[in-house]
C-alpha positions in Angstrom: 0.0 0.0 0.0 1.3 3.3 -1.1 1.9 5.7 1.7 1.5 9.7 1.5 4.4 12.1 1.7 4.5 15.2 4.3 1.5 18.0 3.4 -1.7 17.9 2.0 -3.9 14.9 1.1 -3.8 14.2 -2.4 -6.7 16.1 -4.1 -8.5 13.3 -5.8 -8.6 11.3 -2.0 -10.0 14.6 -0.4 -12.3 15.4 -3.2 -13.6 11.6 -2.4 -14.0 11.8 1.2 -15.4 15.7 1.1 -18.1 14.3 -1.6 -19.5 12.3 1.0 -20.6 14.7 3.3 -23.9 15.8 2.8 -25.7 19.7 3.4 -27.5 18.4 6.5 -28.3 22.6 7.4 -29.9 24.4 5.1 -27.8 27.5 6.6 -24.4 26.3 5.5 -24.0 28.3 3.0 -20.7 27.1 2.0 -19.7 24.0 3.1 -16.4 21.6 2.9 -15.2 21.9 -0.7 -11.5 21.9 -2.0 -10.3 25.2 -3.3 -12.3 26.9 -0.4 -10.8 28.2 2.1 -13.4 28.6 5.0 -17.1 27.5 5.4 -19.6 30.0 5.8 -22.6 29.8 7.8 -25.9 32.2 7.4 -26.3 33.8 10.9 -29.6 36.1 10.2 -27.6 39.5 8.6 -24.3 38.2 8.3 -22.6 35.5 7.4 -20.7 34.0 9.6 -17.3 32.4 8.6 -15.2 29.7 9.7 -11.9 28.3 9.7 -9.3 25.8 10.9 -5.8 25.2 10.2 -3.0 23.8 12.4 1.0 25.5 12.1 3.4 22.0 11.5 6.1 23.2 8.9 7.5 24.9 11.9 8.2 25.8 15.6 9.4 29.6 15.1 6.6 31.9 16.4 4.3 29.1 16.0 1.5 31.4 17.6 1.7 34.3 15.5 1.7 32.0 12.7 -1.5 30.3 13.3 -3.2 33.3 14.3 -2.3 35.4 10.9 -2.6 32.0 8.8 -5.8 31.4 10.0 -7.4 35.4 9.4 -6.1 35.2 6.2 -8.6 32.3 4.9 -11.3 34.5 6.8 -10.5 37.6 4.9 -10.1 35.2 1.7 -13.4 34.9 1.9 -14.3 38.6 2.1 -14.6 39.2 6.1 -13.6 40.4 9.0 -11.6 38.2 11.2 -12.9 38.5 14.8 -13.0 35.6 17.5 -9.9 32.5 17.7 -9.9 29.3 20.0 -6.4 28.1 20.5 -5.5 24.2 20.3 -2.0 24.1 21.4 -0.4 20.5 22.4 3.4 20.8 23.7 5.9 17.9 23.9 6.5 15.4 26.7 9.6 16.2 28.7 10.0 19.2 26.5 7.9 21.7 27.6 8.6 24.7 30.4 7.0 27.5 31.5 9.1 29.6 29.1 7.8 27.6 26.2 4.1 28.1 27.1 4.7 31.6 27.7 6.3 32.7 24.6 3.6 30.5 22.1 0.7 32.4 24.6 2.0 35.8 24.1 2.9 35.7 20.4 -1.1 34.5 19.8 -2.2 37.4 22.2 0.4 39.9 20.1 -1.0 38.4 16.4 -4.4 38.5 17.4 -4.2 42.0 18.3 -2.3 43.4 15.7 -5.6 41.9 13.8 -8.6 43.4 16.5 -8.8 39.3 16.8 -10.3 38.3 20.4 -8.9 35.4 21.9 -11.9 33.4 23.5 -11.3 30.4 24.3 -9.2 26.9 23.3 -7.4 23.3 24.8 -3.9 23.3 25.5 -2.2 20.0 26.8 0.8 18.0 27.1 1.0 15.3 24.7 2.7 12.2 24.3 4.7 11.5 21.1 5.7 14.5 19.9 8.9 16.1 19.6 7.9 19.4 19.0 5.1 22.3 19.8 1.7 22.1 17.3 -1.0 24.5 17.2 -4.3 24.6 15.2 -6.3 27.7 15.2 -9.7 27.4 15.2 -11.1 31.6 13.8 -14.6 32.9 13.2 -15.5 36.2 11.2 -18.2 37.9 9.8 -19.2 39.7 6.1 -22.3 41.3 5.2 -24.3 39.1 2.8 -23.5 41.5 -0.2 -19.6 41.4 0.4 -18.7 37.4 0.5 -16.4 35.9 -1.7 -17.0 32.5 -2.5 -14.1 31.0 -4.7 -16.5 29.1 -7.3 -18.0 32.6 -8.4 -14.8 32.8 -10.6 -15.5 32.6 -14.3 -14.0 32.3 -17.8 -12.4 35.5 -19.0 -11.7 36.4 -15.5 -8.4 38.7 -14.7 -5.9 37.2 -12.2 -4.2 39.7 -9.8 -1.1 38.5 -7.4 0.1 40.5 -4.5 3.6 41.4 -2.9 5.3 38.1 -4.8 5.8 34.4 -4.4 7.9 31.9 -1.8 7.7 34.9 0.6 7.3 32.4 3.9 8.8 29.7 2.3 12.2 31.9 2.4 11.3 33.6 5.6 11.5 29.7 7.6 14.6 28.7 4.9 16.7 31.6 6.5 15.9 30.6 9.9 16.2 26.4 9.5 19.7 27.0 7.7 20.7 30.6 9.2 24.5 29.7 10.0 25.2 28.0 6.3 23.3 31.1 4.7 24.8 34.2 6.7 28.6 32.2 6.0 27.8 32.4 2.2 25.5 35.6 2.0 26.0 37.1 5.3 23.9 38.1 8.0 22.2 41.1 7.1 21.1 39.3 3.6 19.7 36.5 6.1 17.9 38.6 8.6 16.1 40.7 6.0 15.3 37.4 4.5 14.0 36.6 7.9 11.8 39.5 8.4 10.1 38.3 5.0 7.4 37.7 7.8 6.6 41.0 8.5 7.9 42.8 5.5 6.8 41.9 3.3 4.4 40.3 5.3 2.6 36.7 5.4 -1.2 38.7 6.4 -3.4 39.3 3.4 -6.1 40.5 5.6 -5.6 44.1 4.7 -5.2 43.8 1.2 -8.1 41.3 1.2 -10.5 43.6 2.8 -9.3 46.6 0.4 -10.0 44.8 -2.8 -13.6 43.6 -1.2 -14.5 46.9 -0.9 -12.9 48.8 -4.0 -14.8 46.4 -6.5 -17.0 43.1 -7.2 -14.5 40.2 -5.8 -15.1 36.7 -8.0 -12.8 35.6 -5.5 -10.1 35.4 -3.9 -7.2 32.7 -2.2 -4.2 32.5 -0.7 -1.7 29.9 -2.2 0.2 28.4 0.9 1.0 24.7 1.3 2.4 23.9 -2.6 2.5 27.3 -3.5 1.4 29.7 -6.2 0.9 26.7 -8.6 -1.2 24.8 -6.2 -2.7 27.7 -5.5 -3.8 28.3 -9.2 -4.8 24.4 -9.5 -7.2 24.8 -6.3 -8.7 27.7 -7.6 -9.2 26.1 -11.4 -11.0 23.2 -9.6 -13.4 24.9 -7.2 -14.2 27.3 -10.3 -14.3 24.7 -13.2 -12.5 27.0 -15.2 -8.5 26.6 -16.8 -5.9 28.9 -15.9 -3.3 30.8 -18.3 -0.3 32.6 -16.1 2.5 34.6 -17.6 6.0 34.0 -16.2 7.3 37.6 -16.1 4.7 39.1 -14.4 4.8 36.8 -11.4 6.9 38.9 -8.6 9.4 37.1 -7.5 12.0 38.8 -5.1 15.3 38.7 -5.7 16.5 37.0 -2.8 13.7 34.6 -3.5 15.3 33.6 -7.0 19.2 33.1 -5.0 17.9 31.0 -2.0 15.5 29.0 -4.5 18.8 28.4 -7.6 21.0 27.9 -4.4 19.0 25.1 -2.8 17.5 23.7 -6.1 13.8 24.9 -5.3 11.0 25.9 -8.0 9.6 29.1 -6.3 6.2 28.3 -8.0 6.0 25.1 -5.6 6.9 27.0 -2.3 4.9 27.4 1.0 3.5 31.5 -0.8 1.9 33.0 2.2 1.7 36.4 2.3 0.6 36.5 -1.5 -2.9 36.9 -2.5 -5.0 35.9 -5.5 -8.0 38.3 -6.7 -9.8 37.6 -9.5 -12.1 40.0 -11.2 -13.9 41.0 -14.0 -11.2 43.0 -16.3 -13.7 46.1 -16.5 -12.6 45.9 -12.4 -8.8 45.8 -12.9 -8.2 49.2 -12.7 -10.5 50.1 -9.4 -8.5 47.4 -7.5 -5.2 48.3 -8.5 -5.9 51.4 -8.0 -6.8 50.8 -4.4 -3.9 48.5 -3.8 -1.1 50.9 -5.2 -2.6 54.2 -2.8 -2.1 51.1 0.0 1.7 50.4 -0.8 0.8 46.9 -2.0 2.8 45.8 -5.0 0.3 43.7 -7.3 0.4 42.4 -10.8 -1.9 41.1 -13.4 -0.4 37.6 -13.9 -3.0 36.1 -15.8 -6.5 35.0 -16.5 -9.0 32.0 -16.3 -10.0 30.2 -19.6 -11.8 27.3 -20.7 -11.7 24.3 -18.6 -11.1 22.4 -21.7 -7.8 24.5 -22.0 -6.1 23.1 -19.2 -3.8 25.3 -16.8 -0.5 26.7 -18.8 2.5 29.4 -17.7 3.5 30.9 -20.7 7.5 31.6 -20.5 9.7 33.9 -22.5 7.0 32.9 -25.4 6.8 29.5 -24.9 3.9 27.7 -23.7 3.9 24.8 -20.9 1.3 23.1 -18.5 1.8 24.8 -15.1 3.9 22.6 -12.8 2.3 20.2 -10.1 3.7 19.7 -6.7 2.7 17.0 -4.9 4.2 18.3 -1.9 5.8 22.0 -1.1 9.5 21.9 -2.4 10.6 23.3 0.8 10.6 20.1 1.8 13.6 19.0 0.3 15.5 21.3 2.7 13.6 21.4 5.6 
């Protein structure tokens, strides 16, 4: 029996088990569904939006991670982040009080940073691991008018990307392999690589919330696990559309391209949070990048959705390919 490889379940498996869950409440409004990133739930005026997700690729601020990877699906979706639980289980004979301390305060510091209320959760020692893991558990709220459901997308639709790809997945590179980096780059090329986190950023919340109000969203999503090319698959599938992307409009940062040729990585298949995926009607283009530019947000129109029939392609220095598939995030072939 074939065993599965660190990351996501393969898409056809999930699609199988997720196809077997029926819509038992008539006010789910979205429910389980691949290429979503949050279920929505009619609560009378609003909607009322829901998400899990867990931090496992690493240990570093694990608490401001969950809490900022966790709004960002909610803002996906075109709302407000507003309420987290906290599910935090800490290694036997590992954990101290400084431990607890330091993953508490970096969830009470994320959340906010983000007007996020910290209401509740589990925390526990567990046997069997060997490091720290914690899932976030986040609730917001849109007004009916303003979701974003990722399935609105359509054929002819204009693809925008934000800030630029690999931006996390170089942010934990430089601080799994600091000393072998800062010896051949030096330190101050690793700690700004380092700060990718916060400049330029892994939150999409703002720029999420801008877009929602400065146009018509079809939808948006944030390509994490896999990266941007997983990103764009997930968002093909859910909208039953295909996908054309253009190569040289598809930020990537400079020190993205060096760490990615020096370790052997395709930036298209690393862990991309902290870019965001809008698409919108091209008569909308203008409005949002507007918006996005008075904000500081670098953005680009890196492509469009087509014809299912078409397939997904990246069309590169005139040549044109089928967009790469990752079964897993190439970051883990370092860390």
């Amino acid at each position: 029996m074939n065993t599965f490889r660190v990351g996501k379940l393969p898409v056809e498996l999930l699609d199988e088990l997720l196809s077997t869950i029926g819509k038992k409440d008539p006010r789910v409004v979205v429910g389980p569904k691949v290429g979503e990133d949050a279920t929505v739930i009619d609560f009378g005026d609003k909607y009322l939006i829901a998400k899990t997700d867990p931090v496992t690729f690493t240990t570093y601020k694990i608490g401001w991670y969950m809490v900022n990877v966790n709004a960002n699906d909610i803002a996906t979706m075109g709302g407000t982040p507003k309420w987290l639980l906290a599910s935090i289980f800490l290694p036997e004979n590992k954990t101290d009080s400084k431990l607890v301390k330091e993953i508490f305060h970096d969830i009470e510091r994320a959340a906010e940073e983000l007007g996020i209320v910290l209401c509740g959760g589990h925390t526990e020692i567990t046997h069997g691991l060997d490091r720290p893991i914690v899932s976030g558990h986040m609730l917001g709220e849109v007004d009916k008018d303003k979701l974003v459901t990722n399935s609105d997308a359509k054929e002819g639709d204009e693809i925008i990307l934000t800030k630029g790809i690999a931006i996390e997945g170089m942010a934990l590179l430089a601080r799994e392999r600091e000393e072998e980096l800062s010896k051949k780059y030096g330190n101050t090329f690793v700690k700004k690589v380092q700060n990718f986190l916060y400049d330029p950023g892994i939150s999409v919340v703002k720029e999420a919330l801008i877009a929602n109000q400065a146009a018509n969203i079809h939808a948006m999503h944030d390509p994490t696990e896999g990266g941007l090319a997983t990103g764009l698959f997930e968002l093909a599938r859910v909208s039953n559309t295909g996908v054309v992307v253009y190569a040289e409009k598809i930020n990537c940062l400079e020190e993205v391209r060096i760490l990615c040729s020096e370790y052997k990585l395709d930036p298209m298949g690393v862990i991309a949070s902290g870019a965001l995926l809008i698409v919108i009607d091209p008569d909308d283009r203008e409005a949002v990048l507007s918006k996005l530019a008075q904000d500081d947000i670098g953005c680009s129109v890196i492509g469009r959705l087509t014809k299912k029939e078409e397939g997904l392609k990246i069309i590169k220095n005139g040549e044109v390919k089928d967009l790469p598939f990752f079964e897993v995030d190439e970051i883990t072939k370092v860390i």
